[in-house]
TORPA-4810 file (N, C-alpha, C, O; in nm, 3 decimals):
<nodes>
NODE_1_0.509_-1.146_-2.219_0.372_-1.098_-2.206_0.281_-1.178_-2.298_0.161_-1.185_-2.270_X
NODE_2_0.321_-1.228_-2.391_0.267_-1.269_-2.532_0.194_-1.392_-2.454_0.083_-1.406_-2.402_X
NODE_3_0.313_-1.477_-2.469_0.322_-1.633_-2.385_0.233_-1.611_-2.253_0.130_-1.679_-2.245_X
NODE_4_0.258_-1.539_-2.171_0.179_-1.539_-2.056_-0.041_-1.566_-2.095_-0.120_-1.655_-2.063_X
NODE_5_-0.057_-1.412_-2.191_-0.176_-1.448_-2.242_-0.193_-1.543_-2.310_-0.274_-1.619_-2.256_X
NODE_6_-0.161_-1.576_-2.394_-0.208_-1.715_-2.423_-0.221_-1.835_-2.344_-0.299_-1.930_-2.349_X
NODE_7_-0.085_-1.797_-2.239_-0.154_-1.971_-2.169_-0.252_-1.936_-2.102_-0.310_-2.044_-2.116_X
NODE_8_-0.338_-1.865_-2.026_-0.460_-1.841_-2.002_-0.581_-1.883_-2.098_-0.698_-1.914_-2.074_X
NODE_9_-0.535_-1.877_-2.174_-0.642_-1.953_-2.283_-0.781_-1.900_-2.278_-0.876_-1.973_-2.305_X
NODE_10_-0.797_-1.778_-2.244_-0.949_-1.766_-2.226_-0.972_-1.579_-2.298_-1.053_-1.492_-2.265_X
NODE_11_-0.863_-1.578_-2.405_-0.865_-1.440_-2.469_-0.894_-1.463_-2.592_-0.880_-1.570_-2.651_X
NODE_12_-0.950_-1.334_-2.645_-0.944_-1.306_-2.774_-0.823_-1.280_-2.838_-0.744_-1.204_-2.781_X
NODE_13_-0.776_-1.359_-3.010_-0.624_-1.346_-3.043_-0.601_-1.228_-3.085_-0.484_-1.192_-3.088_X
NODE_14_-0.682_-1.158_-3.117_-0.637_-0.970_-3.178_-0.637_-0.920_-3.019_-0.567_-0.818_-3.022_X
NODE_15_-0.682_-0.943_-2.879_-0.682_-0.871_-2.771_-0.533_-0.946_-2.691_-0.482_-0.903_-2.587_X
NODE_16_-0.481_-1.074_-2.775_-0.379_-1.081_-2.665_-0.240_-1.004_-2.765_-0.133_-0.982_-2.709_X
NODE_17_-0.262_-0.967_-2.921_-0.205_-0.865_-2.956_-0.173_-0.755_-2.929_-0.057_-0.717_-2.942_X
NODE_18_-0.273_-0.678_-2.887_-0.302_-0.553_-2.876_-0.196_-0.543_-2.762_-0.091_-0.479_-2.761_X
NODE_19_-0.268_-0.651_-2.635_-0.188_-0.633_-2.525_-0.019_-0.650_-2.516_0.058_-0.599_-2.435_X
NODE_20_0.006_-0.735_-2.621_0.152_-0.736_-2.641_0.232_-0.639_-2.722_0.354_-0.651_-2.731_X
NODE_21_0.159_-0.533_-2.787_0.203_-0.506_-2.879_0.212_-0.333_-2.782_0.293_-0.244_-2.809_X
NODE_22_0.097_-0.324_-2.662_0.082_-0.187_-2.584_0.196_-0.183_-2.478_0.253_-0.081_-2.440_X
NODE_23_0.223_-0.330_-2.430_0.326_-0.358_-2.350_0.488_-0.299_-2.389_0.567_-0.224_-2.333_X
NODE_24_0.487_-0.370_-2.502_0.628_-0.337_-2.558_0.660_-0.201_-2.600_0.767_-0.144_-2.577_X
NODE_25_0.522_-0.133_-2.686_0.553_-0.027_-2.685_0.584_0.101_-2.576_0.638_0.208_-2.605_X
NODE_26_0.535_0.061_-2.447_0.504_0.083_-2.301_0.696_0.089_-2.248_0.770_0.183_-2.218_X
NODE_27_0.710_-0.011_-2.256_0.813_-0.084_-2.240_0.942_0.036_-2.323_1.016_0.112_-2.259_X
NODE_28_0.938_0.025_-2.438_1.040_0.074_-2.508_1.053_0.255_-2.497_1.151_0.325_-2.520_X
NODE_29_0.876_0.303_-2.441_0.905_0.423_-2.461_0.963_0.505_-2.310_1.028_0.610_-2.311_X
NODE_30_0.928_0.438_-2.199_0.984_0.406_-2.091_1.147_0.408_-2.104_1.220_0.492_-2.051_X
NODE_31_1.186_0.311_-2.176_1.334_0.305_-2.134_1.389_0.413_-2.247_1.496_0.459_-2.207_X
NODE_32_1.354_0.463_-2.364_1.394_0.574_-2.413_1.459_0.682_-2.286_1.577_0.716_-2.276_X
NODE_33_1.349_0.721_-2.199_1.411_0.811_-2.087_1.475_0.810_-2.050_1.509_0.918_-2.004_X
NODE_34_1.562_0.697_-2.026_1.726_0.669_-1.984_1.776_0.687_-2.051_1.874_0.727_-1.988_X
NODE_35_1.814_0.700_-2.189_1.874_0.753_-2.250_1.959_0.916_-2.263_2.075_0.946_-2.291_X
NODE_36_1.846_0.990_-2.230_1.867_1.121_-2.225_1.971_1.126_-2.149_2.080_1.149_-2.202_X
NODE_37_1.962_1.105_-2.002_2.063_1.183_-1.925_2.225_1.099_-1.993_2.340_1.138_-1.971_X
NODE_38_2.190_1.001_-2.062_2.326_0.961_-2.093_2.366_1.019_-2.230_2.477_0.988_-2.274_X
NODE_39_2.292_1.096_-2.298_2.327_1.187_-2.429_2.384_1.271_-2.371_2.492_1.311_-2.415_X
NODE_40_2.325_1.329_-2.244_2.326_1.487_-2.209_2.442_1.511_-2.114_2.493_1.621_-2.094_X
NODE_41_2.479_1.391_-2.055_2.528_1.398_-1.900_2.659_1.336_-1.917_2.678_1.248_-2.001_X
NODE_42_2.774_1.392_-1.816_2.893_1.277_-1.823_2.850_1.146_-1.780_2.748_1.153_-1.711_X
NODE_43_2.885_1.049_-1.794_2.830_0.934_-1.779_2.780_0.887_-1.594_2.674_0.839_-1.555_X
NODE_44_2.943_0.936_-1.491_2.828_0.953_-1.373_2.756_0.990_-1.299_2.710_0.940_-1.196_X
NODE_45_2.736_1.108_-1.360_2.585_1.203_-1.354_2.478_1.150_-1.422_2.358_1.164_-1.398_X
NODE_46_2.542_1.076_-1.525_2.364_1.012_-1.653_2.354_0.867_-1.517_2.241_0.822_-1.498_X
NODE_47_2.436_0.825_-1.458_2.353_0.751_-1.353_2.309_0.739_-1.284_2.207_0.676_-1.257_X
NODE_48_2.422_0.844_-1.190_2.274_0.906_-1.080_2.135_0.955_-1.119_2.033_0.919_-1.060_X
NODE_49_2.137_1.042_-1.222_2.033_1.092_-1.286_1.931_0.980_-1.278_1.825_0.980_-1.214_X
NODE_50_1.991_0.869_-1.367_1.909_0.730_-1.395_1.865_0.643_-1.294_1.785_0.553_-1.322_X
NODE_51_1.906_0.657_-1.188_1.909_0.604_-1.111_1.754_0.695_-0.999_1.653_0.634_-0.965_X
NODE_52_1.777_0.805_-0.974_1.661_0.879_-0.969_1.571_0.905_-1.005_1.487_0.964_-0.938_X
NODE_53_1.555_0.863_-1.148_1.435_0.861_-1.238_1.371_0.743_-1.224_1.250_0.730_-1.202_X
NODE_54_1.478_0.631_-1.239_1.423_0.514_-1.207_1.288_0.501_-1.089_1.168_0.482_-1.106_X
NODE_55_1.380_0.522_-0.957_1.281_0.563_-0.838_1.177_0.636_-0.845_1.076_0.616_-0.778_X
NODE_56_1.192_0.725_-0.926_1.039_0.750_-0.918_0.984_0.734_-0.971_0.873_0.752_-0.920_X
NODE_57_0.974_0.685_-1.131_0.876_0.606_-1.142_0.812_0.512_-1.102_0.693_0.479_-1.104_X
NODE_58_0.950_0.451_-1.048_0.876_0.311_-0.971_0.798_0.332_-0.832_0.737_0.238_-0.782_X
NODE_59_0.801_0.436_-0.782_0.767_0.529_-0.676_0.596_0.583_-0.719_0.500_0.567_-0.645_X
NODE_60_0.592_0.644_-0.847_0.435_0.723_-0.859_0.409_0.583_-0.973_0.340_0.639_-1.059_X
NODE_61_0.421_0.476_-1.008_0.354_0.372_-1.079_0.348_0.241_-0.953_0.318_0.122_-0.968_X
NODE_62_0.379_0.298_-0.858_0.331_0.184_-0.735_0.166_0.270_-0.672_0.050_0.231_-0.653_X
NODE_63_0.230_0.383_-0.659_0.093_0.483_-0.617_-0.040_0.473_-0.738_-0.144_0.414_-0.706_X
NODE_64_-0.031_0.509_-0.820_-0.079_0.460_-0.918_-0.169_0.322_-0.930_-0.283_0.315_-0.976_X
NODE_65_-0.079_0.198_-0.872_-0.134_0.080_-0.863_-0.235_0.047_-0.770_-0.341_-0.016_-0.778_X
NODE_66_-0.155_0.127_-0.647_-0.241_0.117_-0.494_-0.327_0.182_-0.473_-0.371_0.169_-0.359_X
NODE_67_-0.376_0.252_-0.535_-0.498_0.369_-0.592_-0.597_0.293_-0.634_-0.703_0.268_-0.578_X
NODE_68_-0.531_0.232_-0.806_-0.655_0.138_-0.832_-0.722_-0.005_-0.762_-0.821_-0.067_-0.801_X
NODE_69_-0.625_-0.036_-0.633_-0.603_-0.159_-0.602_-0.712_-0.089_-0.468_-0.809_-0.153_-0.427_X
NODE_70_-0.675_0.047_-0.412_-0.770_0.087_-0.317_-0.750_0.057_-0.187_-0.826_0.045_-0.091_X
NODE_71_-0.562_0.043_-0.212_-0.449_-0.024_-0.055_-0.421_0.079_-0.049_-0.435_0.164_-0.137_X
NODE_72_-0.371_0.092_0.068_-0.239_0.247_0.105_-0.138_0.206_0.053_-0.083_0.097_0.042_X
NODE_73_-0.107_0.367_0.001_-0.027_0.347_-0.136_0.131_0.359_-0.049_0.230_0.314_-0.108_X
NODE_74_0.144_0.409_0.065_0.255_0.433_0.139_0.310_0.248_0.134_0.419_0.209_0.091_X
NODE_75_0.217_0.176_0.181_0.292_0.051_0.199_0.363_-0.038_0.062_0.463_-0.108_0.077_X
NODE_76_0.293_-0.021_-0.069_0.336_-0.030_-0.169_0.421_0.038_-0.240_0.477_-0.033_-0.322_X
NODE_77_0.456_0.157_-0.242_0.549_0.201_-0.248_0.669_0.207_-0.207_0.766_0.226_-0.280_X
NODE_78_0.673_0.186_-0.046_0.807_0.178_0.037_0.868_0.008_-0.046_0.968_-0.020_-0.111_X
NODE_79_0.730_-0.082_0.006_0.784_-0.211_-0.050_0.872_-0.167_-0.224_0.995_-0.160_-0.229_X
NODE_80_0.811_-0.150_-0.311_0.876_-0.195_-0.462_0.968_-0.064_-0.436_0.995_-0.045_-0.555_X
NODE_81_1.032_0.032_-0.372_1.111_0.131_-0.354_1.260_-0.006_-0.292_1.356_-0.062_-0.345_X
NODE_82_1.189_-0.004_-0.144_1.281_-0.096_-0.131_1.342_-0.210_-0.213_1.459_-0.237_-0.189_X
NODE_83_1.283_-0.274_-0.297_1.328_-0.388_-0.367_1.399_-0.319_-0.495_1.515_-0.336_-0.532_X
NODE_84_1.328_-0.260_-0.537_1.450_-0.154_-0.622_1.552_-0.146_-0.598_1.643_-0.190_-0.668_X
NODE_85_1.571_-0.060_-0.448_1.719_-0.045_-0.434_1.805_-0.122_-0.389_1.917_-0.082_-0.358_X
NODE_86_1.760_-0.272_-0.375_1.815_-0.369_-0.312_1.875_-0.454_-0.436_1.981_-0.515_-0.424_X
NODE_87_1.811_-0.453_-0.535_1.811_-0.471_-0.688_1.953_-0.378_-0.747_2.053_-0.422_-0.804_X
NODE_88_1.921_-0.240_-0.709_2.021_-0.195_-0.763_2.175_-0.203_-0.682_2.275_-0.201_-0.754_X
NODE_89_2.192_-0.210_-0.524_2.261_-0.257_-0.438_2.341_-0.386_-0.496_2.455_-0.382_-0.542_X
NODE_90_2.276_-0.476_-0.487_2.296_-0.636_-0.559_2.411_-0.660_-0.671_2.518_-0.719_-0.686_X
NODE_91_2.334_-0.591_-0.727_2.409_-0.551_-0.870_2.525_-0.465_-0.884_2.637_-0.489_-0.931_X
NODE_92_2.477_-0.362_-0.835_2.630_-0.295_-0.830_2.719_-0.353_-0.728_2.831_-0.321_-0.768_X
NODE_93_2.732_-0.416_-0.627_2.828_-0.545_-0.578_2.885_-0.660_-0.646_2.998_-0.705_-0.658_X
NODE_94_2.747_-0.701_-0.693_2.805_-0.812_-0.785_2.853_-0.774_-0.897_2.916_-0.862_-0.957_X
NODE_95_2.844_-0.667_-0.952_2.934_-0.610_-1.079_3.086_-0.553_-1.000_3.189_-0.588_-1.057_X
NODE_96_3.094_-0.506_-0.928_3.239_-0.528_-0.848_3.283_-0.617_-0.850_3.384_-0.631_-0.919_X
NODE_97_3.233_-0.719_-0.778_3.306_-0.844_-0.769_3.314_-0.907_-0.885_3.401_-0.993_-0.871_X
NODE_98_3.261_-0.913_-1.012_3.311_-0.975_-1.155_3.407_-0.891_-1.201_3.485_-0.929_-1.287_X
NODE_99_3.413_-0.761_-1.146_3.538_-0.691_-1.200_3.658_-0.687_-1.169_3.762_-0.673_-1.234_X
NODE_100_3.624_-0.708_-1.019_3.792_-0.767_-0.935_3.828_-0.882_-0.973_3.948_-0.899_-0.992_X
NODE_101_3.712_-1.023_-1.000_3.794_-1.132_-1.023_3.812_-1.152_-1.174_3.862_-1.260_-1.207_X
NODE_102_3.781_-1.065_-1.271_3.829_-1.084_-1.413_3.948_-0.993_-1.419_4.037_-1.022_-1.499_X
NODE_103_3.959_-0.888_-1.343_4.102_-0.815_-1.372_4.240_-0.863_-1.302_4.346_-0.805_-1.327_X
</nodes>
């Protein structure tokens, strides 16, 4: 985020702070929430859990976007919903398959 504002070159240096500094904290307090269900939960319940939470945030912070953007929020949503779970699909395959061929 840091790097990004600056190469724009057309900010103030305490405003491309601020912005890096709202990001991360954004960032960190966000992924705190995953945490919980894995304090609280056997571990594959803290993923489904996580895995559901995930979605919706990414679900009401697409609505959210398409609101201020002043698009229908249905089409932005389905889109970054879908890529999510295609993301998470991906991954959990390809973490299979590093597990079959390292064991």
């Amino acid at each position: 985020m840091h790097i990004a504002e600056e190469s724009k070159n057309n900010g103030v240096v305490s405003e491309i702070w601020e912005s890096t500094i709202t990001t991360f904290v954004a960032k960190f307090l966000i992924a705190l929430t995953f945490v919980v269900p894995v304090l609280m939960l056997p571990l594959e319940e803290a993923m489904t859990v996580s895995v559901g939470w995930g979605l919706t945030l990414l679900a009401v912070l697409s609505y959210l976007l398409a609101r201020a953007q002043q698009i229908q929020a249905w089409k932005v949503i389905v889109e970054h919903v879908v890529i999510g779970v295609s993301v998470i699909a991906i991954t959990h395959y390809v973490g299979d398959w590093i597990h079959a061929t390292v064991s």
